[in-house]
Structures are given as structure tokens and as C-alpha cells.
N, C-alpha and C positions, 0 to 999 in steps of 0.2 A: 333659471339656468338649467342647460340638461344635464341629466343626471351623468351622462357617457362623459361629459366633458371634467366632470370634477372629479372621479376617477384620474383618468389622464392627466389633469391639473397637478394635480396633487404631486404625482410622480414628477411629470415635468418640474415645478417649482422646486421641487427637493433638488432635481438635478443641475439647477442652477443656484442652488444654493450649493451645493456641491462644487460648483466649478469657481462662484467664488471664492468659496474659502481655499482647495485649493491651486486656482489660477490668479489670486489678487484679484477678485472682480473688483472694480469700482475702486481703485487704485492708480488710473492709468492720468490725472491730472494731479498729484501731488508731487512732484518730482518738478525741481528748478530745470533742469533740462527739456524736461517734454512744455513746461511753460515757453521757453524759448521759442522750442520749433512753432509755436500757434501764434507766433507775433513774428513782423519784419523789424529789421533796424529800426523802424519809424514807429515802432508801436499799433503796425496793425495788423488787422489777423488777416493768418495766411489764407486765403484760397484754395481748400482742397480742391484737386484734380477732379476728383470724383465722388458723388454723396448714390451708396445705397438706400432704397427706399422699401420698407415689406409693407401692404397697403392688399387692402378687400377689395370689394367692388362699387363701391360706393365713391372711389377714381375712375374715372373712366377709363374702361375695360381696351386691351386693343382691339376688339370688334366696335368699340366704339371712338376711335379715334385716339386712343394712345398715345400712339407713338406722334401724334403731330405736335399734340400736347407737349411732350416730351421734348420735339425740336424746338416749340417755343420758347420754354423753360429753360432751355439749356442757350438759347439767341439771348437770351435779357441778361444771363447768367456769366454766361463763359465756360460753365462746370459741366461736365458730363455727368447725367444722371440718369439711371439703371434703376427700374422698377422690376420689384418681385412679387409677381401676385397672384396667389394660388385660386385657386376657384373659390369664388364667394360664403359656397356652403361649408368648403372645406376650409376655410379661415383660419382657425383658432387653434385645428388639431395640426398642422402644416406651425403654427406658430409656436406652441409647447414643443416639435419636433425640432423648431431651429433654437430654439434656447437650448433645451437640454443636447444638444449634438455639441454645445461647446464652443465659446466666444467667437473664435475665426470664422465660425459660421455667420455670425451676427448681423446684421444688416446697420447701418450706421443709425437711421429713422424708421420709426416704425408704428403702424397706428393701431390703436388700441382702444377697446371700449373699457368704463372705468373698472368695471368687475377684474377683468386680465391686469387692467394698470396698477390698481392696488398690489395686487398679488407680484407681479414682477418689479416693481418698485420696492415691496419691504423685503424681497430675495435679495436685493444690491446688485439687480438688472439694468436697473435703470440709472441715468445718470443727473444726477441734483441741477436742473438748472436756475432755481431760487434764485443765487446773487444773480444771474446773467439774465433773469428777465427782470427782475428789480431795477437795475441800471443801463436796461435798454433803451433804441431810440424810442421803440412801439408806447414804452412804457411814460418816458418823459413828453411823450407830442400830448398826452392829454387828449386824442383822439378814442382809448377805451371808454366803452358807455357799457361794458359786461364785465365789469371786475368783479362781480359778484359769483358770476357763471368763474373765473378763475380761479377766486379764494374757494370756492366748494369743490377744483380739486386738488387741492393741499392736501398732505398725508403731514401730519404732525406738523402743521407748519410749512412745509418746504414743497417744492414743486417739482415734480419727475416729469411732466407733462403740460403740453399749452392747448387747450381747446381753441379751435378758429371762427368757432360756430357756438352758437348756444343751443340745448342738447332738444328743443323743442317737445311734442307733444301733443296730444291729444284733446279736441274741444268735442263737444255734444249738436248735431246738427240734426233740425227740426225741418220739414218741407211746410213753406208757408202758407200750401193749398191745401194741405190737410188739416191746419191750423183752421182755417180763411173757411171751407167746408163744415167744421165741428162748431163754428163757432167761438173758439177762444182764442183768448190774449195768450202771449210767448209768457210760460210760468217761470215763478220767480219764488215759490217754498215748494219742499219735497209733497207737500198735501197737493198742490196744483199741479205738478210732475205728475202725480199719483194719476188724478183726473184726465191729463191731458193722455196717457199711456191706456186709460181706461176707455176714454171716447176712442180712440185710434183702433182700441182692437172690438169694442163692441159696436160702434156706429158704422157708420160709412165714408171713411174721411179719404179715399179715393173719388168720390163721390162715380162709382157703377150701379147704383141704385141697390145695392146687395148689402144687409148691414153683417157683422162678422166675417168679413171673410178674408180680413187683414190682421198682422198684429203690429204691437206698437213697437219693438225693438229686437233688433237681432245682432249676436256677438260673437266674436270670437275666442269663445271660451269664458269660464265666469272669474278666473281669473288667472293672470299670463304666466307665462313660463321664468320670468325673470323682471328686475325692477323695472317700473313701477308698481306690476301687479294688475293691481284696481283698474288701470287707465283707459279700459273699454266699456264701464259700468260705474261712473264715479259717481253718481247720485245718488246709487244704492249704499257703497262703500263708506260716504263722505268722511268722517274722522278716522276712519278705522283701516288698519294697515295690515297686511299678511306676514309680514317677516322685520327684520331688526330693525330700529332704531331708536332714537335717547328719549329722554324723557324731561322733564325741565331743571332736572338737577346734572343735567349731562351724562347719566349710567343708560346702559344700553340695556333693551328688551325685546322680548318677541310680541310682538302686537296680534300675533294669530292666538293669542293666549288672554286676551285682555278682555272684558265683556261688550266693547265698541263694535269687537270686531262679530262676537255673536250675533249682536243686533243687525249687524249691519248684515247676514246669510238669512238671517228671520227676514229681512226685507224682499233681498233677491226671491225666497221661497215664496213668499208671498204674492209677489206677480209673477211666477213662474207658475205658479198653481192654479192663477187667475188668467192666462194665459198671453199673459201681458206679453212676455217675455216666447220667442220665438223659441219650439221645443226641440228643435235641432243645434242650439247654442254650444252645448257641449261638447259636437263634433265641427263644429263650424271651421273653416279656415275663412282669414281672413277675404279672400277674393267670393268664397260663398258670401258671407254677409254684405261688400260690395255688389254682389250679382241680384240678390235680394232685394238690395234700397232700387237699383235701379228700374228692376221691373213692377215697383212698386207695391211690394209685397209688404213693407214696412217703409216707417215715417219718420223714426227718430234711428241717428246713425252716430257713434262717438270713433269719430278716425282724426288723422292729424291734422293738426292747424296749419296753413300756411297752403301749399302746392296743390294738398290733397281736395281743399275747398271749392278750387277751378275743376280738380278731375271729377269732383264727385257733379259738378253743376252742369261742365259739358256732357257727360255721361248719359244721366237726367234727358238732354235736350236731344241727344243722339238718339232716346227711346221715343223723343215725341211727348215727353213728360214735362210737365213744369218746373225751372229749372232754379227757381227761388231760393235758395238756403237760407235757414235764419242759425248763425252761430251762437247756440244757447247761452246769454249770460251766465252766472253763477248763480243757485239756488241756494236760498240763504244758506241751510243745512253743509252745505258741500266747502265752502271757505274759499277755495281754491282749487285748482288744476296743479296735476303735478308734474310737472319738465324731467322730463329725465335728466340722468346725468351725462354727458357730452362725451365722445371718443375725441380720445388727447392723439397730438404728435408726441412722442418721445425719441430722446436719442439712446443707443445702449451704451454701456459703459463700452465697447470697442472701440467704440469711435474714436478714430486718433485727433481731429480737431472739432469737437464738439460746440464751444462758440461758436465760428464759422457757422458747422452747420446750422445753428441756433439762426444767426443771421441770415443767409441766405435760404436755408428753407422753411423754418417754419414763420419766423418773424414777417420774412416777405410776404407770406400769402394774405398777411392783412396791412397793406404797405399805401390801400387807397388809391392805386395804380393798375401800371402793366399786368404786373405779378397777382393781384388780389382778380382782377378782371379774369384772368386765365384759369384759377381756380374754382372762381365764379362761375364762369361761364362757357368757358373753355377757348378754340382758337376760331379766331376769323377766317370765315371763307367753308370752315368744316361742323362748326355748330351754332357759332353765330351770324348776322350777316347786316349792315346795311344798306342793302341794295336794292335798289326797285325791282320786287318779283313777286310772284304768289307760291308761295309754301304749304303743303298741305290744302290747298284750299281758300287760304287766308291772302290777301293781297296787300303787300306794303310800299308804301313810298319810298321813295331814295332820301337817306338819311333816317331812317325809322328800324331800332334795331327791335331785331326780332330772331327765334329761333329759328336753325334750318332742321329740314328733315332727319331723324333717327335714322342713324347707319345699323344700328340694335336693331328699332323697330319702325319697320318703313309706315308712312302713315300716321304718324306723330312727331310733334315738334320736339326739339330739346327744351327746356324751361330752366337748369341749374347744370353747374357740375358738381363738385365735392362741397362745396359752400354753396348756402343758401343764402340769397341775400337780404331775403327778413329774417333771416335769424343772424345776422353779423353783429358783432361785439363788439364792432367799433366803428366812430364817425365814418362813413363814405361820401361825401358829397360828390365827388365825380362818378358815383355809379353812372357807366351807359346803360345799363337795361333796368334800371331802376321803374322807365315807364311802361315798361314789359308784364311787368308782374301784375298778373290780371286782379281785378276789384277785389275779388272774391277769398281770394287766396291772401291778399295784403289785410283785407277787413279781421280774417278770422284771425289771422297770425297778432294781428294789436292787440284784439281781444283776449287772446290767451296770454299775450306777453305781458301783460295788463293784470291779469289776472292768477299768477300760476307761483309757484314755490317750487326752487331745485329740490328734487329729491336728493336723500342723503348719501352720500357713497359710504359706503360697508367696508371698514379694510379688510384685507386677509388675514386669515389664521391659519393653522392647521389643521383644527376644529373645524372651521367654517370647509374648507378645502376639502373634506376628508365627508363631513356628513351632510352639507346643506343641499348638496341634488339630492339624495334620498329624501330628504329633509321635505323639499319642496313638492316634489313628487308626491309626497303621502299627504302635505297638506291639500294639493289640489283636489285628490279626491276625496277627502274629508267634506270639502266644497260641494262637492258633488255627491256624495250622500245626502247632507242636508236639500240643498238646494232642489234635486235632480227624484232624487228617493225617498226623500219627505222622513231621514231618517231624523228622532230628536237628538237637539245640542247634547243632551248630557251622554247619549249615543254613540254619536259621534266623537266627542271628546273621549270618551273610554276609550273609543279604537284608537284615537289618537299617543294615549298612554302604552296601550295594548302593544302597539309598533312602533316599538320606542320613541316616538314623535317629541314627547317630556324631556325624556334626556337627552338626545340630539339638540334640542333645543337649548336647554339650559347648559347642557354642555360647551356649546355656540354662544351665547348669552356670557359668561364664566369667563370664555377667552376674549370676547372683546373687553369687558372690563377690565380684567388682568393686565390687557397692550395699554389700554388709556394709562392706568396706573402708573404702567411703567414708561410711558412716552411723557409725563410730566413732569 
């Protein structure tokens, strides 16, 4: 999390805790009248005229066909629907600003990553739809295969938010000609990892007849700005966690405090020292370490499972490189991958008919239909197409659905829109582009789906709100001390006392137990 945001959070949240207490937040379904209006004579729910929507960019954008979107949505629909959507980077702080401006602002839906949904969910932002996905159609078809991606985002039990998608992640990808060049089988203990990172930077596993003049991994930072943390370095990290979560009696802890997690920076240091590890890691963005695998500077690459699997293999072949991936099974050590937690739809407490909205837009997007298709993929004729033509270069028959050209970025195909369709949550058997989804990209997504553990969502505190960007901030470069500056654990750890890291922590540690307690 960045630090600038949990300042602003902070305030924001209070301001809407402010407005419900005194505006009745979260109040506006109790009342036998306002039941009334959300049902006809016949007992069904009314059809709102109109559903606001406040949504990132991770919708597609109106440079990227929007508004057609929008016209189709609204042809299946009948309802007029009004997207708000600030600039992708600016998300979050556009989003604190319409909470706290005071409900009439509110937007009826609104999407959210879990960190924001916790926190405006225990304000009484959000509005409870528990009983109304419990006895929905979605729920009764027996068509969910991700209820577990569901139940992990429950706040006490109850549900402010529906994920469409499962929150996916990160897998480890090996080039098999560097493998095929050194010699070795795909490793399967952290000793064979060891080795295989050791050949890659001291042999010749590009094979230019030159030995050293590659390393074996490069990252975007040693570890991330917000959860999962680990999920660019998980063989280093394997048990060991940077920030909250339970322990097997259910009490919460800081795992950047635990001895797993020290061993687990003795590791990093260890092939950072050895130069295993690519010495520009610390500054790296993410499209560095992409630009790196490509030009075959390095061999082993940990990006996401599923879409990213095809970009990273076409990339590869676009350099004239062999375009092999092998998607690293799991090394004993490591157990699993960890899935992040998934950005939910939510409605606000504003919302005058909230069912409804429940049914017509968030329920639809996973309906196995029209509606889940549009989501998916977006509209016919503008991102999808089955027509006999060649796009990009690629040539397709008629009847053969395929993406069309990027109205974003000319030159590239479209492949998804807001949903992904290896990561849906539920039965689709009429997916059309279902044969779309290249090898590479379907193999890896199995394997992780196969293999991986939701990360746990964090509720909010005030605590947490108030000190965990500092918080995290000082743990990164703590990281980087050891790691980076070869400073020792107990070193390091003093500074970490030094700048109150202890009690920030234990502070944050204090208040989640405290909520448990009292939410029992």
C-alpha cells in the first residue's frame, strides 16, 4: 500500500464514518415503505431507470470502446447505465474524495480492491448483500466452482462485495533452452532452484559461447508495495510472510517479525551476493524486468499466470528467441502460490434499489450468457469478431472467434475485457472464445489454480489506516538493507525498533485482535 494513500484513507474513512452516523448511513432498507418501492404488486423487483457505476480501468476505457460497451449493456438491459471513471492511476484518491463529499455523491456500484472494501465496508459504506446473494438465482444454479474465492471475502461473516473473477497471480517461468543448454531437469527442491539459478548465471545457458555474462533472475523489487508482498520471489520467501496474518489458533501477527521470515532475506542475500539475482532488482519496474527476460538477459521470470504466459512467449518469438516457457511447478519448500485477493463489485448504502442492482449488474456479469460474454470479451464487431479476416497478421476463418485490433494500442489483439476467462468462478460451458485462449496462457493458469492459496484479506482498523503505509515503507527498506547492503538481521532489526517499526506493528497486531474479539 502507498504510504500517500493511507494518510488520505484515513481521513476519507473517518469522513464517512461521519456521514453515517450523521446521515443514517446504511439505514435506507429498513423501512416497510422503501421495501415496497423495490417490489411491483407481483412481488418483483422494480427496475431502476438508471444504475451508476465508479470502476478503474481495468473496464474498458472510452479510448477503448466504452461507450459501445455501454450501448450493449444497456440493449440486454433496458436500464440506462452511466460509467464514472477517473484515471486509472488516479483511482483510489477520486474514490476517498466521493465517499467523503457525502452520500448524494455516491455512485450506486462501485469497484473496489479488497484493502479499500474492507475499510469502506466496516465504515457502513457499503451495503450488506449476504441474504441477497445467499438466495439468489447465481447462487441456487449450482453453476459456482469459486465459492471459496467468495467466502474469503466475507467481513465477519457477511458479504459487502461479489468478486466475478478469481483474484489470480503470479507463477515462476523457466526458458526451456536454457534449461535444455545447462543441462537440467525443471527443479522441484529449493537445493535444485539453487543450482539451476547457479548454472544460469555462471555457465552459458543462452548458449553465445560466453560463460557469465547472464543472470538467473530479475524482479521488481524484492518485495511489493502491497499484498501479496512475496509474489515476484516466492522460492526465496516460501513460508515466510512480510505483514499480518493468523496463526493456527486464529490470533493475528506480523510475520515480518517471525524467524521464517529472517531466513527467508538470508536466502535472497545469499544469491544476491552470488549474483544470482539481477543487481538492478531494487530499482526495477515491472516492464524493466519484462524487457530483460526478453532480450535474454535472464532465464527465470515470476509474472502472472494465465494472459501474461502468451505475452511473455510471443515477446520471446518477436526477439527471434526461443519461445518455450516451462511454468515452474512447485518446489517442495514453497507449498504454494498465493492468489491475491480479488476486487469485489459493491453497491453503496445510496443506492435506492440495491437488489435490483444486485441482479441486473453484478449477478449478470456471471449469467453464462449475453451479459457474462460482454464482460468477458467485450462487443461484437468492436473487440471481438467472427469473421473471416486477418487481424494483426493472424488470419481467421469465418466462424472462428478471435480478437480484433486494439483501439488503445494499434497492433495488438484484444484477448479479455474486465473478466478473465480462466479465472471465472463459475461453470461457463457456452464460452465462445473459450478456443481463443492461447496453450500457453490456459496451461499456466491450471497450474497455478492447481496450486495456489487466497491470500487473506486484512480488515481495517484505525491502526492499520493510520500506520501501515509508514509501516510498510520501513519494512521494504529493512529488505533492503539486508538484502542489498549485506546489513546483519540483528542490524537491521534494531533499526527496525529504532523507527518505531515494533510498535507500529504491535500496535496493528493489538487492533486486529481486539475487532476479532469483538466481532464474536
Amino acid at each position: 500500500m502507498r504510504k500517500g494513500w493511507k494518510q488520505t484513507a484515513a481521513a476519507a474513512l473517518a469522513a464517512v464514518m461521519a456521514a453515517s452516523l450523521l446521515g443514517g448511513c446504511g439505514q435506507k432498507s429498513g423501512t416497510e415503505s422503501e421495501k415496497v418501492e423495490k417490489y411491483t404488486a407481483d412481488g418483483e423487483l422494480v427496475k431502476p431507470e438508471k444504475i451508476t457505476v465508479m470502476t478503474d480501468g481495468t473496464v474498458f476505457t472510452k479510448r477503448n470502446g466504452r461507450d459501445a460497451l455501454e450501448k450493449r449493456w444497456e440493449e440486454l438491459t433496458g436500464i440506462d447505465l452511466e460509467f464514472i471513471q477517473p484515471d486509472h492511476s488516479a483511482y483510489y484518491d477520486v474514490v476517498g474524495q466521493t465517499f467523503a463529499s457525502g452520500e448524494k455523491n455516491w455512485p450506486d456500484v462501485i469497484l473496489l480492491s479488497s484493502t479499500y472494501y474492507s475499510g469502506y465496508a466496516e465504515e457502513g459504506a457499503l451495503w450488506d448483500m449476504t441474504d441477497t446473494f445467499e438466495n439468489s438465482d447465481l447462487k441456487k444454479s449450482g453453476r459456482i466452482t469459486g465459492e471459496d474465492v467468495i467466502d474469503g471475502m466475507r467481513i465477519n461473516g457477511k458479504l459487502y462485495g461479489l468478486p466475478v473473477n478469481r483474484g489470480g497471480g503470479c507463477i515462476t517461468y523457466v526458458k526451456k533452452k536454457w534449461l535444455d543448454n545447462c543441462g537440467l531437469d525443471v527443479p522441484t527442491t529449493y537445493d535444485e532452484y539453487l543450482n539451476m539459478l547457479k548454472a544460469f548465471t555462471e555457465g552459458d545457458p543462452d548458449g553465445n559461447g560466453v560463460n557469465g555474462d547472464t543472470y538467473a533472475l530479475s524482479a521488481a523489487g524484492f518485495m511489493g508495495e502491497e499484498a501479496p508482498y512475496t509474489n515476484y520471489l516466492p522460492e526465496f520467501y516460501q513460508d515466510a510472510y512480510p505483514s499480518f496474518t493468523k496463526d493456527e489458533n486464529g490470533r493475528w501477527y506480523d510475520g515480518f517479525m517471525e524467524q521464517n521470515f529472517k531466513d527467508a532475506l538470508l536466502r535472497l542475500r545469499d544469491a544476491y551476493v552470488k549474483g544470482y539475482i539481477d543487481k538492478e532488482t531494487l530499482t526495477n519496474g515491472t516492464s524493466d524486468v519484462r524487457n530483460k527476460f526478453y532480450e535474454d538477459r535472464s532465464g527465470v521470470f515470476t509474472y502472472w499466470a494465465g494472459t501474461w504466459a502468451e505475452n511473455l512467449r510471443s515477446n520471446l518469438a518477436k526477439n527471434g528467441l526461443d519461445d518455450e516457457l516451462i511454468p515452474l511447478p512447485l518446489i517442495k519448500e514453497l507449498g504454494n502460490y498465493t492468489e491475491r485477493t480479488p476486487a469485489v463489485w459493491c453497491i453503496t448504502n445510496s443506492c435506492k434499489y440495491p437488489e435490483a442492482v444486485y441482479k441486473y449488474f453484478i449477478e449478470s456479469m456471471m449469467d453464462g450468457g449475453d451479459m457474462q460474454t460482454l464482460w468477458t470479451y467485450g462487443v461484437e464487431g468492436v473487440h471481438w469478431s467472427t469473421k473471416a479476416e486477418t487481424v494483426c497478421g493472424n488470419t481467421y476463418e469465418e466462424g472462428q472467434f478471435h480478437g480484433l485490433e486494439s483501439l488503445d494500442k494499434p497492433g495488438t489483439q484484444y484477448t479479455k475485457g474486465l473478466m478473465d476467462p480462466t479465472l471465472s468462478i463459475v461453470k461457463w460451458d457456452s464460452d465462445p472464445g473459450i478456443d481463443s485462449v492461447a496453450p500457453a496462457a490456459k496451461t499456466s493458469q491450471e497450474i497455478f489454480n492447481e496450486n495456489c492459496k487466497q491470500a487473506l484479506m486484512v480488515p481495517s482498523t484505525t491502526e492499520m489506516a493510520t500506520y501501515n503505509g509508514d509501516l510498510t515503507t520501513l519494512k521494504r527498506s529493512i529488505v533492503a538493507d539486508v538484502v542489498v547492503q549485506g546489513m546483519s538481521i540483528d542490524e537491521a532489526y534494531q533499526r527496525f525498533e529504532k523507527e518505531h517499526g515494533v510498535k507500529w506493528s504491535n500496535m496493528i497486531v493489538d487492533s486486529l485482535n481486539h475487532l476479532a474479539a469483538t466481532e464474536q
